[in-house]
MMTF fields as JSON, N, C-alpha, C and O atoms, coordinates in Angstrom:
{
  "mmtfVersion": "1.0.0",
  "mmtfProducer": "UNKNOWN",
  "numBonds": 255,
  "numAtoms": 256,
  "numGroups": 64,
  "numChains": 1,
  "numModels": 1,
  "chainsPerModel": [1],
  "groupsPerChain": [64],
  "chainIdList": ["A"],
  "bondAtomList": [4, 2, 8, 6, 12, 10, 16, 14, 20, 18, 24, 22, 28, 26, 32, 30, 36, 34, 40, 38, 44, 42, 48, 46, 52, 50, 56, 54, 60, 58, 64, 62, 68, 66, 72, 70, 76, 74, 80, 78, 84, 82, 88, 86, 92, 90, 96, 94, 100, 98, 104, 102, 108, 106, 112, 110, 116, 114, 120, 118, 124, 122, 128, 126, 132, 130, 136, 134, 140, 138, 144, 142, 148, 146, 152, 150, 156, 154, 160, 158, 164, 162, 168, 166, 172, 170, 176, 174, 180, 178, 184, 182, 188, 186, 192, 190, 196, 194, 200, 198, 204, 202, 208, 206, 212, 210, 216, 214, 220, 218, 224, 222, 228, 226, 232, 230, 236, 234, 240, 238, 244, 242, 248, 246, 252, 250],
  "bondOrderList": [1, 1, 1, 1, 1, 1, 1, 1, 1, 1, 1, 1, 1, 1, 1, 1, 1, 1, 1, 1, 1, 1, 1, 1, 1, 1, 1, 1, 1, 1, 1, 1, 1, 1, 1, 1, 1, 1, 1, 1, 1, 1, 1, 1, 1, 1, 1, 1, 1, 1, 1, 1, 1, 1, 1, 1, 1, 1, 1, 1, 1, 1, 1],
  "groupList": [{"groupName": "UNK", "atomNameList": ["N", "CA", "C", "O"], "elementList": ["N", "C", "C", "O"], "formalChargeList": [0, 0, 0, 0], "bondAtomList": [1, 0, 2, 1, 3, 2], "bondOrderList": [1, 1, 2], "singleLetterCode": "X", "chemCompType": "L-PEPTIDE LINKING"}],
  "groupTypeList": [0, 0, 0, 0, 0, 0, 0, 0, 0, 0, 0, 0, 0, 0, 0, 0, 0, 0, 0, 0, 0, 0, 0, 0, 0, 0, 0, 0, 0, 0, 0, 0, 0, 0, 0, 0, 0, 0, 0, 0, 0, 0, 0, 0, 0, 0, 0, 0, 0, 0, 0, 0, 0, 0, 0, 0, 0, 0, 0, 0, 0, 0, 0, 0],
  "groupIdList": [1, 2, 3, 4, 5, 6, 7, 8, 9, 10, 11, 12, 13, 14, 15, 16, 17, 18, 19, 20, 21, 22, 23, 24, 25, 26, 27, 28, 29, 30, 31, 32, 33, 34, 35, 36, 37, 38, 39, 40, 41, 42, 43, 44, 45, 46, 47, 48, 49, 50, 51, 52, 53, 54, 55, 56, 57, 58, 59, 60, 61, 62, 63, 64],
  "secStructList": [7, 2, 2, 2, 2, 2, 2, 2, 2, 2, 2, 2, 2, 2, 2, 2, 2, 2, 2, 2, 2, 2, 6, 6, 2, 2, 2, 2, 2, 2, 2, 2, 2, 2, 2, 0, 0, 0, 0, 0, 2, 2, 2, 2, 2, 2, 2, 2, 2, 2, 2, 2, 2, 2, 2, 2, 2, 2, 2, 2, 2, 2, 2, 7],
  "xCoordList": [-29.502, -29.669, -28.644, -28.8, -27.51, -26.138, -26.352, -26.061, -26.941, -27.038, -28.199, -28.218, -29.431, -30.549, -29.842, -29.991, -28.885, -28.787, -27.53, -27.443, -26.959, -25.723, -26.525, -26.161, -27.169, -28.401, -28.769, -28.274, -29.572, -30.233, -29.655, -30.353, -27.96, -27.046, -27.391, -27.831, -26.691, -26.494, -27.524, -27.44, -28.332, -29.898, -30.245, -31.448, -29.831, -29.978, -28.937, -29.418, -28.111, -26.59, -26.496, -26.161, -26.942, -27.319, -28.444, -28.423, -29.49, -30.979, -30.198, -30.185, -29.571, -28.764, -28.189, -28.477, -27.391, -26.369, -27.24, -26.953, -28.074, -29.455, -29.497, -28.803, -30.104, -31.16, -29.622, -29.373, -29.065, -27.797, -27.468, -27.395, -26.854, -26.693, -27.571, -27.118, -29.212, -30.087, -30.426, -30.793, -30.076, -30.051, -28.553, -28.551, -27.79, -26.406, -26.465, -26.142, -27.107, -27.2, -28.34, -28.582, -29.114, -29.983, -29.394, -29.656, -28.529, -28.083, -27.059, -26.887, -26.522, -25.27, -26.164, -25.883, -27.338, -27.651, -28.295, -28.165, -28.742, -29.629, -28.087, -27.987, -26.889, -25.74, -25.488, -25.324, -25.47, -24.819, -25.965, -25.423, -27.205, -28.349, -28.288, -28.347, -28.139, -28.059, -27.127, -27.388, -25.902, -24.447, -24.662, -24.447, -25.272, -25.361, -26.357, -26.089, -27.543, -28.436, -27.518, -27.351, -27.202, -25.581, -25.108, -25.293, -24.236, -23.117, -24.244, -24.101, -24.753, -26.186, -26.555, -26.4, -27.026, -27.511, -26.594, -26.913, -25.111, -23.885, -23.651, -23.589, -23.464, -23.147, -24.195, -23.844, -25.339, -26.22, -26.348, -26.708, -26.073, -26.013, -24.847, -25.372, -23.729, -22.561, -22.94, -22.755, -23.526, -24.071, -24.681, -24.524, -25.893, -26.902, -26.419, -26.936, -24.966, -24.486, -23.401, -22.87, -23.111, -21.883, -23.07, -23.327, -23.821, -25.613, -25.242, -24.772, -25.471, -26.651, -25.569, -25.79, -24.096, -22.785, -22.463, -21.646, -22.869, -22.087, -23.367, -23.038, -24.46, -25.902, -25.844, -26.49, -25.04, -25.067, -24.131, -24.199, -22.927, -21.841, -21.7, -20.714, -22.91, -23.345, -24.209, -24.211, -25.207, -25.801, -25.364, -25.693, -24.593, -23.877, -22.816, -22.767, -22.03, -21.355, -22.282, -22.181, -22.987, -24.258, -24.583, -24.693, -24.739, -25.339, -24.416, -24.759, -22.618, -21.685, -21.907, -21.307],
  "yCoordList": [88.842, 90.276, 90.779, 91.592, 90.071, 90.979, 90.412, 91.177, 88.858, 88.579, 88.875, 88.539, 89.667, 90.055, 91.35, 91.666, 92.055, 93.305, 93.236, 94.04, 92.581, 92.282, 91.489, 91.888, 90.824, 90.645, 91.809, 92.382, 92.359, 93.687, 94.698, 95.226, 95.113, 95.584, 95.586, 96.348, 93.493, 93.431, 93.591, 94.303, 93.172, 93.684, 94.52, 94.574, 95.491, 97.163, 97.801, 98.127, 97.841, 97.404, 97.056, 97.868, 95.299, 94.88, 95.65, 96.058, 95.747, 96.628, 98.053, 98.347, 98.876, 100.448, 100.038, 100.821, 98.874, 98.962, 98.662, 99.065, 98.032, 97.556, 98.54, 98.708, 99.429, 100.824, 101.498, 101.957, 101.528, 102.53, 102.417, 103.4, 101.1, 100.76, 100.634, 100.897, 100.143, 100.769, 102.347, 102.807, 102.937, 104.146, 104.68, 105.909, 104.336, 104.308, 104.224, 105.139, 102.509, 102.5, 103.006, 102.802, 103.789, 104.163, 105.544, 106.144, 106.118, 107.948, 107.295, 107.862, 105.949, 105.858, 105.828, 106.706, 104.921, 104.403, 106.179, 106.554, 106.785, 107.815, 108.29, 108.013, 108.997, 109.588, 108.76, 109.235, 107.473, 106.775, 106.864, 107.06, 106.778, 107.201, 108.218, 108.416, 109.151, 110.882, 110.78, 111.151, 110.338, 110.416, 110.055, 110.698, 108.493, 107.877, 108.773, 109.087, 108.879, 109.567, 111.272, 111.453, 111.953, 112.788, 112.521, 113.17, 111.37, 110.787, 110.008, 109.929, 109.794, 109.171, 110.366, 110.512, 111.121, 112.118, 112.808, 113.118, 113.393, 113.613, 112.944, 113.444, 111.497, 110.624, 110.812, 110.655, 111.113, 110.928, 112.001, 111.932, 113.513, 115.164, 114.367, 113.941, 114.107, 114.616, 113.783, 114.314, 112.33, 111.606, 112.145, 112.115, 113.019, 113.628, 114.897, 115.31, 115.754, 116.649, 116.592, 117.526, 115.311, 114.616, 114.342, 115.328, 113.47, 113.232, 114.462, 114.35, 115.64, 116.649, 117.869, 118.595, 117.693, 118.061, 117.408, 118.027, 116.504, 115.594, 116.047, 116.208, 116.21, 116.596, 117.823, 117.967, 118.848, 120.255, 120.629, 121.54, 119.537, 119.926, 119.118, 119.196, 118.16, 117.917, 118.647, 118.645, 119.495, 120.154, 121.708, 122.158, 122.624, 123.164, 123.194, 124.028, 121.866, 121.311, 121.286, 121.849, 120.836, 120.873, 122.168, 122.39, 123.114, 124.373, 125.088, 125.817, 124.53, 125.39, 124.774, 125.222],
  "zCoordList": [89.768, 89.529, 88.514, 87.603, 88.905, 87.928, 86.573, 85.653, 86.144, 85.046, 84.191, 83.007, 84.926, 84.421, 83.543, 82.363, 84.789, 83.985, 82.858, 81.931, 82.999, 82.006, 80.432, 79.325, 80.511, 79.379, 79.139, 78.168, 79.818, 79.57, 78.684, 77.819, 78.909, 78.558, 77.13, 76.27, 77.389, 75.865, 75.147, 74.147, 75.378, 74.165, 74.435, 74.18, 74.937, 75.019, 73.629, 72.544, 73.821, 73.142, 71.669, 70.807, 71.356, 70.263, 69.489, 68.328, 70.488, 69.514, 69.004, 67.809, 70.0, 69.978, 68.52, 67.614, 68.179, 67.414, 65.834, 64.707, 66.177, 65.117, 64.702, 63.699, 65.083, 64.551, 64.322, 63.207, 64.897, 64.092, 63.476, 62.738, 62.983, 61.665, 60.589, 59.475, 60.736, 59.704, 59.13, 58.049, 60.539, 59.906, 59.668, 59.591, 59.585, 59.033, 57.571, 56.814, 57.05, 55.749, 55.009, 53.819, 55.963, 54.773, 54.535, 53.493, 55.559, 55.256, 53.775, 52.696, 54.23, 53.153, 51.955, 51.14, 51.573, 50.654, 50.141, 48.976, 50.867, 50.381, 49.631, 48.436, 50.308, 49.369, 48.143, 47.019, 48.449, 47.45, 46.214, 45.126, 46.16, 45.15, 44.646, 43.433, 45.631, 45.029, 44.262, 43.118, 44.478, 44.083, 42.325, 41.298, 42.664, 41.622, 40.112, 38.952, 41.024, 39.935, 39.421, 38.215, 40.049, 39.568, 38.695, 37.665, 38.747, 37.767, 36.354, 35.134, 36.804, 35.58, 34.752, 33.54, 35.552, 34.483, 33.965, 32.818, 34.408, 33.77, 32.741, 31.618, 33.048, 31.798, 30.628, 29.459, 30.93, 29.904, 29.319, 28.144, 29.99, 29.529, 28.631, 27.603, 28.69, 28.161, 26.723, 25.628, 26.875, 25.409, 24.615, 23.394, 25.58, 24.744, 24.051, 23.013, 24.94, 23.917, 23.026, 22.426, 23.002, 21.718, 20.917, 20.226, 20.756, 20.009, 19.173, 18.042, 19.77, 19.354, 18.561, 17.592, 19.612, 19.0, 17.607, 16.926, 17.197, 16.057, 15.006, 13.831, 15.276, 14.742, 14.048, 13.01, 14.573, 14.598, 13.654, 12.828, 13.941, 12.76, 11.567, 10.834, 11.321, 9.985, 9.341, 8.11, 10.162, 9.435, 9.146, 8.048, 10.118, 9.708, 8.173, 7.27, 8.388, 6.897, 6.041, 4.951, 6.302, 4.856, 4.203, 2.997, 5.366, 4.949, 3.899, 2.968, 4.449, 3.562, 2.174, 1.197]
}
């Protein structure tokens, strides 16, 4: 009886710790994506306005 339920425990336990930790890493993985696509599109705003910055003040110079 005591070792049915002491099994039981543990794969009560082990499965509990399963699903917690999948849904552990998917809350992480979801921040860490958001996070990422953030810093991505930052990096790529700030390229696209040095691009368009360096664009602006050649043609400006030109105009003088």
């Amino acid at each position: 009886m005591r070792t049915s339920w002491i099994l039981a425990n543990t794969l009560g336990w082990t499965l509990g710790g399963f699903i917690g930790s999948i849904a552990l890493f998917k809350t992480l993985f979801t921040v860490y994506f958001v996070i990422g696509l953030l810093a991505y599109g930052l990096l790529f705003g700030m390229l696209n306005g040095a691009i368009t910055g360096v664009f602006l003040i050649k043609i400006i110079k030109e105009q003088q």
